[in-house]
N, CA, C and O atoms as a GROMACS GRO file, in nm:
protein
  448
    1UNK      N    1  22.721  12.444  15.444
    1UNK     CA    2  22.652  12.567  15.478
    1UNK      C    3  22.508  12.555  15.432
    1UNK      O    4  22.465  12.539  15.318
    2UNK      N    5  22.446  12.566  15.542
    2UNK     CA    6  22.280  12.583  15.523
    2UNK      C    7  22.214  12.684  15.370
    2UNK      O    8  22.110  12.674  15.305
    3UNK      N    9  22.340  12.782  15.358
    3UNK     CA   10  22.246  12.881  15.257
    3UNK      C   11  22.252  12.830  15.111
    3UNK      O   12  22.352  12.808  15.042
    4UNK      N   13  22.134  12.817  15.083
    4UNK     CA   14  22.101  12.789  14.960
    4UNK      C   15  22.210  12.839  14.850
    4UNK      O   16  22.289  12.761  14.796
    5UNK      N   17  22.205  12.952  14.828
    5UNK     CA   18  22.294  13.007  14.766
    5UNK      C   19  22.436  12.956  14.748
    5UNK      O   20  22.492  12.963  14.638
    6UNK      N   21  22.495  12.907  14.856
    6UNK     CA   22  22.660  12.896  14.904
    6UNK      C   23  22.617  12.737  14.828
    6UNK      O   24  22.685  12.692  14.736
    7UNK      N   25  22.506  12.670  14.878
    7UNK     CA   26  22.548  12.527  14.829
    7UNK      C   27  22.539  12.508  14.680
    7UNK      O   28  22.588  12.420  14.610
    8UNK      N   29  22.447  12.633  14.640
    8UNK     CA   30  22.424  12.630  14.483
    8UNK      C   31  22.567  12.603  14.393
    8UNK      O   32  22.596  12.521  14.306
    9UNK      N   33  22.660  12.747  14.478
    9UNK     CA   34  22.768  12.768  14.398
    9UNK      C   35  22.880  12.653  14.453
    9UNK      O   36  22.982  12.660  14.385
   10UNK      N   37  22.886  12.577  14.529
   10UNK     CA   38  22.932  12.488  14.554
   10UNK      C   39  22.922  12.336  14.482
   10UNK      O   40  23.005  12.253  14.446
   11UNK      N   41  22.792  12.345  14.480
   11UNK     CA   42  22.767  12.255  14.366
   11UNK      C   43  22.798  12.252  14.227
   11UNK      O   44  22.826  12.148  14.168
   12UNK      N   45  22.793  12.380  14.167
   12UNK     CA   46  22.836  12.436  14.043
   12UNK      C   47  22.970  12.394  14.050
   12UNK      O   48  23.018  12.302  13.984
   13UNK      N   49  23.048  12.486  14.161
   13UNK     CA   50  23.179  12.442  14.131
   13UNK      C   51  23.226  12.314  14.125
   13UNK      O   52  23.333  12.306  14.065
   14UNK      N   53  23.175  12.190  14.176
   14UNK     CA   54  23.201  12.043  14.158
   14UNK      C   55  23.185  11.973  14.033
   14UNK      O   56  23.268  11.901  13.976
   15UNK      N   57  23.057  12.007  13.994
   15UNK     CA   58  23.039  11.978  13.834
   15UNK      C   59  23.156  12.047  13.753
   15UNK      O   60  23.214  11.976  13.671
   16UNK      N   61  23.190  12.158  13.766
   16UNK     CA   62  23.262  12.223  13.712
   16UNK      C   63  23.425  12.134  13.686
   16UNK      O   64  23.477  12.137  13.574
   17UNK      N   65  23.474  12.078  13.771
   17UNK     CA   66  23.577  11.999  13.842
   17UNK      C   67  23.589  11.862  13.735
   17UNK      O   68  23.692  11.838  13.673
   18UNK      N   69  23.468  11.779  13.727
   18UNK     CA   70  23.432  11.680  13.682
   18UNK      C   71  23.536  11.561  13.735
   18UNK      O   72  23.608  11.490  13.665
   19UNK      N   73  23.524  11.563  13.866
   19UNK     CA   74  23.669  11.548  13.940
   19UNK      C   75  23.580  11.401  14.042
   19UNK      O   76  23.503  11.427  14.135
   20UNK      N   77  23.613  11.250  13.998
   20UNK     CA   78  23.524  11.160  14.025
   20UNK      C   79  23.508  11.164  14.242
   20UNK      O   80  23.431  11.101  14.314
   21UNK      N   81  23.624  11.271  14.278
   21UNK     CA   82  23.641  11.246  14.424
   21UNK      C   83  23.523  11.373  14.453
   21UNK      O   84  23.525  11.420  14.567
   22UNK      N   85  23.437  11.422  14.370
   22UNK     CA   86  23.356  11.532  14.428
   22UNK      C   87  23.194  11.403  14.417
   22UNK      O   88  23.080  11.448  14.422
   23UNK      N   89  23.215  11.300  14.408
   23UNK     CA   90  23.085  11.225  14.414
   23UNK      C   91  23.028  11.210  14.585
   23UNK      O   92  22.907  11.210  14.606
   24UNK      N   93  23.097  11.202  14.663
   24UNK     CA   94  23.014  11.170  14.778
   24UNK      C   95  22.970  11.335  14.820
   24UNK      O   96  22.877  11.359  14.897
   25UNK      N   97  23.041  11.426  14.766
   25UNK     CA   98  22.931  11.543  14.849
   25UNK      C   99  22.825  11.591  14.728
   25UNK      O  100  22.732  11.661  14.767
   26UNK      N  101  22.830  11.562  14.599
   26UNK     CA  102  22.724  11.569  14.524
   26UNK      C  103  22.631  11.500  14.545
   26UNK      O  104  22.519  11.552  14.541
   27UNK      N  105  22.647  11.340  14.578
   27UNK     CA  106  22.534  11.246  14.659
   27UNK      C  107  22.451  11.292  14.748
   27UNK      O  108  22.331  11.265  14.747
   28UNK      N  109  22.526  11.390  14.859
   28UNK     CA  110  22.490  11.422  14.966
   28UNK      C  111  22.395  11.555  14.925
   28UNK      O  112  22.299  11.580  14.998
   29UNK      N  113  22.415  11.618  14.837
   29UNK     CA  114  22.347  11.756  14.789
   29UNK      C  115  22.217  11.690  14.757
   29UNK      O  116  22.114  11.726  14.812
   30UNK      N  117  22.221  11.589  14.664
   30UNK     CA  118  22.141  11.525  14.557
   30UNK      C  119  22.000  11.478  14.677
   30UNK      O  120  21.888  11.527  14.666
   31UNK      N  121  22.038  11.378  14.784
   31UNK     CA  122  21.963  11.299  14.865
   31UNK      C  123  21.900  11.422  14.979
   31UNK      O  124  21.784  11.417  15.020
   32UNK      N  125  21.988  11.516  15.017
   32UNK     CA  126  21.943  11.598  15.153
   32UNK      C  127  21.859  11.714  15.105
   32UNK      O  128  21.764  11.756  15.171
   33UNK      N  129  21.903  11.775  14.964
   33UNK     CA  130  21.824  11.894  14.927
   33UNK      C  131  21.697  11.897  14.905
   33UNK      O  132  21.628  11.818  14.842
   34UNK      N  133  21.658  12.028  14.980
   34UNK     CA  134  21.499  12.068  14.964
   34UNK      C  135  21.489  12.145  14.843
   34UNK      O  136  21.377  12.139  14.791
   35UNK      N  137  21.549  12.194  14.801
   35UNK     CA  138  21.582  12.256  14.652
   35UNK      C  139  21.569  12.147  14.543
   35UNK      O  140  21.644  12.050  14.544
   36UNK      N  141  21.497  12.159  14.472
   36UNK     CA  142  21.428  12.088  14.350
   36UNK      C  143  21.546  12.082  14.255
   36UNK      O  144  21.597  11.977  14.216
   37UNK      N  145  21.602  12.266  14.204
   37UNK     CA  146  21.709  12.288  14.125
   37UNK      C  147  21.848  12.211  14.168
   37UNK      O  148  21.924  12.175  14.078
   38UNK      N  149  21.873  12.191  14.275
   38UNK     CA  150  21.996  12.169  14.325
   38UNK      C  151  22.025  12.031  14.344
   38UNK      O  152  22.136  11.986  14.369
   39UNK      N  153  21.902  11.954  14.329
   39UNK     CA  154  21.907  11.796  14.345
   39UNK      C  155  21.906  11.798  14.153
   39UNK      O  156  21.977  11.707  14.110
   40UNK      N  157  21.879  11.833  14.107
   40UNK     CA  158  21.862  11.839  13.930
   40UNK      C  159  22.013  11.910  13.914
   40UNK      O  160  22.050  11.838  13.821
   41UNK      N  161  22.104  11.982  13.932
   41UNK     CA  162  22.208  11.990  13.888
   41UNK      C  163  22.320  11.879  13.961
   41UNK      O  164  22.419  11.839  13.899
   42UNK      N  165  22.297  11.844  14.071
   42UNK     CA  166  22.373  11.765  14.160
   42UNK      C  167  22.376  11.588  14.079
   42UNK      O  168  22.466  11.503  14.080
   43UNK      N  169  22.212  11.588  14.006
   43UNK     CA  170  22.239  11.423  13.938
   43UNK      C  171  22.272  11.516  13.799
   43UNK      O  172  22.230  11.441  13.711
   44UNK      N  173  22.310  11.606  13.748
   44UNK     CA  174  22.346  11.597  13.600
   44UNK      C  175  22.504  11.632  13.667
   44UNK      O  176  22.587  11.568  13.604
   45UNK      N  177  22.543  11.684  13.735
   45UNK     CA  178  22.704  11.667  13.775
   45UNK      C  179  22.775  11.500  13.800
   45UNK      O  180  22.878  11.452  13.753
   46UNK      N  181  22.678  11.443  13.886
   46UNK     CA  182  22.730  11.305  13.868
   46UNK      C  183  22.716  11.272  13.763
   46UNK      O  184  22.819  11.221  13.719
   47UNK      N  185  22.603  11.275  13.664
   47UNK     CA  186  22.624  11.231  13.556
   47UNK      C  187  22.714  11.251  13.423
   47UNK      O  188  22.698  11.234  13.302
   48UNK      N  189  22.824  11.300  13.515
   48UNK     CA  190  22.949  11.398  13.422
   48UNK      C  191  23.092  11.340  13.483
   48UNK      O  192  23.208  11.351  13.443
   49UNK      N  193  23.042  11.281  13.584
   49UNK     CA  194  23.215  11.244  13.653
   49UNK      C  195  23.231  11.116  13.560
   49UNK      O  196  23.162  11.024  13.518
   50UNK      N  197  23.327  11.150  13.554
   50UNK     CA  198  23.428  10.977  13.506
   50UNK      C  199  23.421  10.856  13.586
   50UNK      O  200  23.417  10.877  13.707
   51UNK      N  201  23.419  10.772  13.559
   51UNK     CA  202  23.407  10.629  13.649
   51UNK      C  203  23.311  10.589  13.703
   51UNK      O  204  23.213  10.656  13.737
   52UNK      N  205  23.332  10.439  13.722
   52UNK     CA  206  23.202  10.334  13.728
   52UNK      C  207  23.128  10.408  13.885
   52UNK      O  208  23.007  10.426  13.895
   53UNK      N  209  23.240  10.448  14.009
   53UNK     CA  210  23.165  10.468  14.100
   53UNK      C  211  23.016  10.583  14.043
   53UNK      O  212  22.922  10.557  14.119
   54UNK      N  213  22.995  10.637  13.993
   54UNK     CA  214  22.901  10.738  13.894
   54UNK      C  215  22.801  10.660  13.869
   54UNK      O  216  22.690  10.679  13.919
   55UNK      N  217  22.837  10.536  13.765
   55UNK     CA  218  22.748  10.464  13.741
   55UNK      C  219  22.670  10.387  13.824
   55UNK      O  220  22.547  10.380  13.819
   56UNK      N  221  22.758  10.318  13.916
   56UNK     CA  222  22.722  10.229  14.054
   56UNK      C  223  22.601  10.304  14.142
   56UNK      O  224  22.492  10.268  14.186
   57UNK      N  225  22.693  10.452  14.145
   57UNK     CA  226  22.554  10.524  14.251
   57UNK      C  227  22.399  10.550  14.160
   57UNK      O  228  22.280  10.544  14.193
   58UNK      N  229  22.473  10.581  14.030
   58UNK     CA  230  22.267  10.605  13.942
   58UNK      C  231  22.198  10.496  13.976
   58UNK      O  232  22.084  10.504  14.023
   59UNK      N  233  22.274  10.358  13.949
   59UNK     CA  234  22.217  10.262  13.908
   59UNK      C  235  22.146  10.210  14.052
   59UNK      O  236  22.033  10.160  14.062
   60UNK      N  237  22.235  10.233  14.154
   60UNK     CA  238  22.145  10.186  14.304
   60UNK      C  239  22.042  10.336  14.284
   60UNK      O  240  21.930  10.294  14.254
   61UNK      N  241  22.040  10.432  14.287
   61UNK     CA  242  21.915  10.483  14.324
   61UNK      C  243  21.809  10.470  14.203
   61UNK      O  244  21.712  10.546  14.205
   62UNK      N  245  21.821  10.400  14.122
   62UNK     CA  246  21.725  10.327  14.030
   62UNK      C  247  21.670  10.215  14.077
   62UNK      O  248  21.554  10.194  14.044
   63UNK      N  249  21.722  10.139  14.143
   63UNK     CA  250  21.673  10.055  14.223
   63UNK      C  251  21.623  10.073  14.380
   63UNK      O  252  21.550   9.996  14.442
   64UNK      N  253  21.697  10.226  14.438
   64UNK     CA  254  21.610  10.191  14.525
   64UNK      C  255  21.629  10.408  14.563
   64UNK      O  256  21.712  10.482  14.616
   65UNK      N  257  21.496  10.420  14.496
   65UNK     CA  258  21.504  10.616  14.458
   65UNK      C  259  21.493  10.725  14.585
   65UNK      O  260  21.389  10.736  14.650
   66UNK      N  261  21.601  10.797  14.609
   66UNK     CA  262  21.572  10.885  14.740
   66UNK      C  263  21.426  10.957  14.704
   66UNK      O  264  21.392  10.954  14.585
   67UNK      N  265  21.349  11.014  14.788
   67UNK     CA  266  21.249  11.049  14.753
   67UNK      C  267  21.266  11.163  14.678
   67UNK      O  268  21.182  11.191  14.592
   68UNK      N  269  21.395  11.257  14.705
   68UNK     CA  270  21.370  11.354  14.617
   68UNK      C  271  21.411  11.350  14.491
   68UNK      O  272  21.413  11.462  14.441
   69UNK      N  273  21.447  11.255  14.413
   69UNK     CA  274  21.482  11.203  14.318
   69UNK      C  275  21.364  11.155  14.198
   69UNK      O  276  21.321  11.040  14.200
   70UNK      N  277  21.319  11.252  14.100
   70UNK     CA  278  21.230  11.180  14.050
   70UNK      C  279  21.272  11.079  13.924
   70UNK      O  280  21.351  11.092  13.830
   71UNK      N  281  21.193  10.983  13.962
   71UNK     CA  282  21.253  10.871  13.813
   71UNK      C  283  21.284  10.938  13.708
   71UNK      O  284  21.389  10.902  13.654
   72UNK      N  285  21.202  11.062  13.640
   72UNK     CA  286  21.262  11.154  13.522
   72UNK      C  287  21.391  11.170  13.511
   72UNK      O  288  21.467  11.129  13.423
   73UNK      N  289  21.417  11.249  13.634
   73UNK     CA  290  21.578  11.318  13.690
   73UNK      C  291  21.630  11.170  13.629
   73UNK      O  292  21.625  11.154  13.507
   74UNK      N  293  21.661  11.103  13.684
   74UNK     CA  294  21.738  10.988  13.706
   74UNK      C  295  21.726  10.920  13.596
   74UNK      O  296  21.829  10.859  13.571
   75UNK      N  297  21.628  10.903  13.507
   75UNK     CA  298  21.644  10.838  13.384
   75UNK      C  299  21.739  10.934  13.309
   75UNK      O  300  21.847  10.890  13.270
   76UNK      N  301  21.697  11.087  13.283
   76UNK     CA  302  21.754  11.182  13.191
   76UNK      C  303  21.898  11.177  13.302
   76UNK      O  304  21.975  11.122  13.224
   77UNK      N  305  21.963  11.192  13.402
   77UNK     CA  306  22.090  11.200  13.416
   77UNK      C  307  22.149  11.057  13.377
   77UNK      O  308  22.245  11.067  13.301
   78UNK      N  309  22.108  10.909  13.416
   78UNK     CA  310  22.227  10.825  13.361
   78UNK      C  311  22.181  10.820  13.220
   78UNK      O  312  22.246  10.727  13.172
   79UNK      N  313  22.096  10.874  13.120
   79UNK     CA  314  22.138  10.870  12.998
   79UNK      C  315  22.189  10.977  12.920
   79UNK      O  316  22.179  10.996  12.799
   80UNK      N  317  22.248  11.048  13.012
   80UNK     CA  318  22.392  11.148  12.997
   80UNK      C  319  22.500  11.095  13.009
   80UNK      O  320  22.598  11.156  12.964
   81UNK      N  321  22.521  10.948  13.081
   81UNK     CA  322  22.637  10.902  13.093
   81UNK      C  323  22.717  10.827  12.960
   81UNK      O  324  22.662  10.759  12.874
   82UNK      N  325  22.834  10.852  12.968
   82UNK     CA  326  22.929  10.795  12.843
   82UNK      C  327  22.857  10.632  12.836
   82UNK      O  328  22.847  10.576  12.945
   83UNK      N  329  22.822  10.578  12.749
   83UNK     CA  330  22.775  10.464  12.760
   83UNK      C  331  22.883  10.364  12.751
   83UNK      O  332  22.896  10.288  12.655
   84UNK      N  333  22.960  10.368  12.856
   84UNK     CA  334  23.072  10.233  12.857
   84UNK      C  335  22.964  10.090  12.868
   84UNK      O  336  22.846  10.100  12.903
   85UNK      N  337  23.010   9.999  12.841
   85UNK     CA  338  22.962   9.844  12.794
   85UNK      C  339  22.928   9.761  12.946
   85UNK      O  340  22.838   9.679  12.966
   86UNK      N  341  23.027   9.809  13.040
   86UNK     CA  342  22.989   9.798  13.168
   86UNK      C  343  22.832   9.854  13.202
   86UNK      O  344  22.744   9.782  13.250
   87UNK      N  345  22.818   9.980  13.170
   87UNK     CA  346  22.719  10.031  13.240
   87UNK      C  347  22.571   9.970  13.134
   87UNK      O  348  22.460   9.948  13.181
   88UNK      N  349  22.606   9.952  12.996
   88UNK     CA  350  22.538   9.897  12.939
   88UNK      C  351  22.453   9.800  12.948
   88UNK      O  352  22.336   9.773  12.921
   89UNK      N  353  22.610   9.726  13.023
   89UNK     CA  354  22.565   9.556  13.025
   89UNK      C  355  22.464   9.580  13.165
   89UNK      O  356  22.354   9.527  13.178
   90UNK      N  357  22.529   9.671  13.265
   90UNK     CA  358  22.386   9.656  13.408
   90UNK      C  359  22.276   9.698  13.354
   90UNK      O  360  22.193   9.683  13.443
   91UNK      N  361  22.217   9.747  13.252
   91UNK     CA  362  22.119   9.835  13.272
   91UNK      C  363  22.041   9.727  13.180
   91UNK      O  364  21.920   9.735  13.198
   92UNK      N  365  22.081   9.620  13.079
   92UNK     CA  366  22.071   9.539  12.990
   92UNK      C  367  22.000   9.417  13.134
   92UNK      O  368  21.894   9.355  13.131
   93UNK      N  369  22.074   9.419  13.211
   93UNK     CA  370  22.082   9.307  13.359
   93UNK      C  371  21.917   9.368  13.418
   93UNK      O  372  21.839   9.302  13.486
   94UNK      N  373  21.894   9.526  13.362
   94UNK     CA  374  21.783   9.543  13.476
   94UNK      C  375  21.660   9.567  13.356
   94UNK      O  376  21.568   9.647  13.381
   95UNK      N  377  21.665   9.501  13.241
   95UNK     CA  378  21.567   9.510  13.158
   95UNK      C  379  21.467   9.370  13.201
   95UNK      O  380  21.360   9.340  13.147
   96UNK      N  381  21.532   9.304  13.303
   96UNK     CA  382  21.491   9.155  13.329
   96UNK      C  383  21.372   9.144  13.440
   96UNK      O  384  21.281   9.064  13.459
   97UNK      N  385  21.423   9.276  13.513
   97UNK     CA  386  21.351   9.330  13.640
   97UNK      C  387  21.202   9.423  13.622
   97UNK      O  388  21.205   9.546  13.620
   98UNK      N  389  21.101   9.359  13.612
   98UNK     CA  390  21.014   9.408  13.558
   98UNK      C  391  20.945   9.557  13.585
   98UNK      O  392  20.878   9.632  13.514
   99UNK      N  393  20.993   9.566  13.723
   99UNK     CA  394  21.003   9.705  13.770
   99UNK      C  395  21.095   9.828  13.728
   99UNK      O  396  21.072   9.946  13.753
  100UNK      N  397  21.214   9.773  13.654
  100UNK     CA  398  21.321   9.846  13.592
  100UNK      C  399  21.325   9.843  13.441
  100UNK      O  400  21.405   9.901  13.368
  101UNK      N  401  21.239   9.776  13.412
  101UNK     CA  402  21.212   9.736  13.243
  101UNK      C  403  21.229   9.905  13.171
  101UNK      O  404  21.312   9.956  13.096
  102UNK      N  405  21.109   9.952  13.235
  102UNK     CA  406  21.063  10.094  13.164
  102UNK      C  407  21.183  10.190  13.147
  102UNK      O  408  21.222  10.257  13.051
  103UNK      N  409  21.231  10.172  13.280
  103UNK     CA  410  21.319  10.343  13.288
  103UNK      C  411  21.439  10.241  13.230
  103UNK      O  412  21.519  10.304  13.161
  104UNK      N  413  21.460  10.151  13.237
  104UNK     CA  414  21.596  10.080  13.188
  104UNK      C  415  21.612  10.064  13.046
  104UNK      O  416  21.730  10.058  13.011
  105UNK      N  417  21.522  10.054  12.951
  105UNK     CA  418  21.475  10.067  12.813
  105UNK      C  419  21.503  10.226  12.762
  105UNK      O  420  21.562  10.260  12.660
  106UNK      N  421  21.452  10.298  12.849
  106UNK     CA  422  21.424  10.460  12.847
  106UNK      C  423  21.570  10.520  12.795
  106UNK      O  424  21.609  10.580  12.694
  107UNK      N  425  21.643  10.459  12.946
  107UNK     CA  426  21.788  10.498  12.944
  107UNK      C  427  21.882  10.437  12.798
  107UNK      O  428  21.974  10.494  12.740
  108UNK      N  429  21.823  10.314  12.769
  108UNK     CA  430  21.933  10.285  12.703
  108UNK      C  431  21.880  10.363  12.531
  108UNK      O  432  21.959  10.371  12.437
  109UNK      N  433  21.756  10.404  12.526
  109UNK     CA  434  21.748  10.481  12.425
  109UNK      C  435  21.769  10.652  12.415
  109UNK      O  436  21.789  10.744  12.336
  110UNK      N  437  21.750  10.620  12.559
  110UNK     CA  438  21.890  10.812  12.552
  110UNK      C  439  21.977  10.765  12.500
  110UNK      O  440  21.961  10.759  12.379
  111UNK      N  441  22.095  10.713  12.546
  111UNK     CA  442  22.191  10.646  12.541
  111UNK      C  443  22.228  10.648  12.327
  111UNK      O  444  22.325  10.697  12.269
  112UNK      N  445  22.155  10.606  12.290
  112UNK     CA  446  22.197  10.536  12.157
  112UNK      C  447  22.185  10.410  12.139
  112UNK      O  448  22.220  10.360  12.032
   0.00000   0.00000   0.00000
């Protein structure tokens, strides 16, 4: 549904869920929204689901950022994520990438 409103609370309710099968329509909120707020709750909801697919999707739009996505957003949501050793070890993989150095350093000092 087009109305702002309906997708707001739709979105809410997914985060709410923390339910890893609500990732492809939070993606879809995250990448299509003209709403500033709603792409900013949509990456702190992914950044709440369980499982690597979570991690997999931060970590590709770190490498390659929808426009409405600002590197901020995206640094501060995957360093909300549980820091499993997996996600560690990629982000450790993109300290190598000199373009990913910064926000990849960033993250892992959210992180701990």
């Amino acid at each position: 549904d087009p109305d702002p409103s309906v997708v707001e609370a739709a979105a809410q309710g997914l985060a709410d869920l923390e339910d890893a099968r609500a990732l492809p329509a939070l993606v879809r909120i995250a990448e299509r929204s003209i709403d500033a707020n709603l792409v900013k709750l949509a990456l702190r909801s992914i950044a709440r689901l369980p499982g690597p697919a979570a991690d997999a999707q931060l970590l590709a739009w770190l490498e390659a950022r929808p426009p409405r996505i600002s590197l901020d957003q995206l640094v501060g949501a995957i360093g909300l994520r549980d820091p499993s050793s997996a996600l560690v070890e990629e982000l450790v993989m993109r300290l190598r990438i000199p373009s990913l150095r910064g926000p990849a350093e960033s993250i892992l000092r959210l992180m701990g």
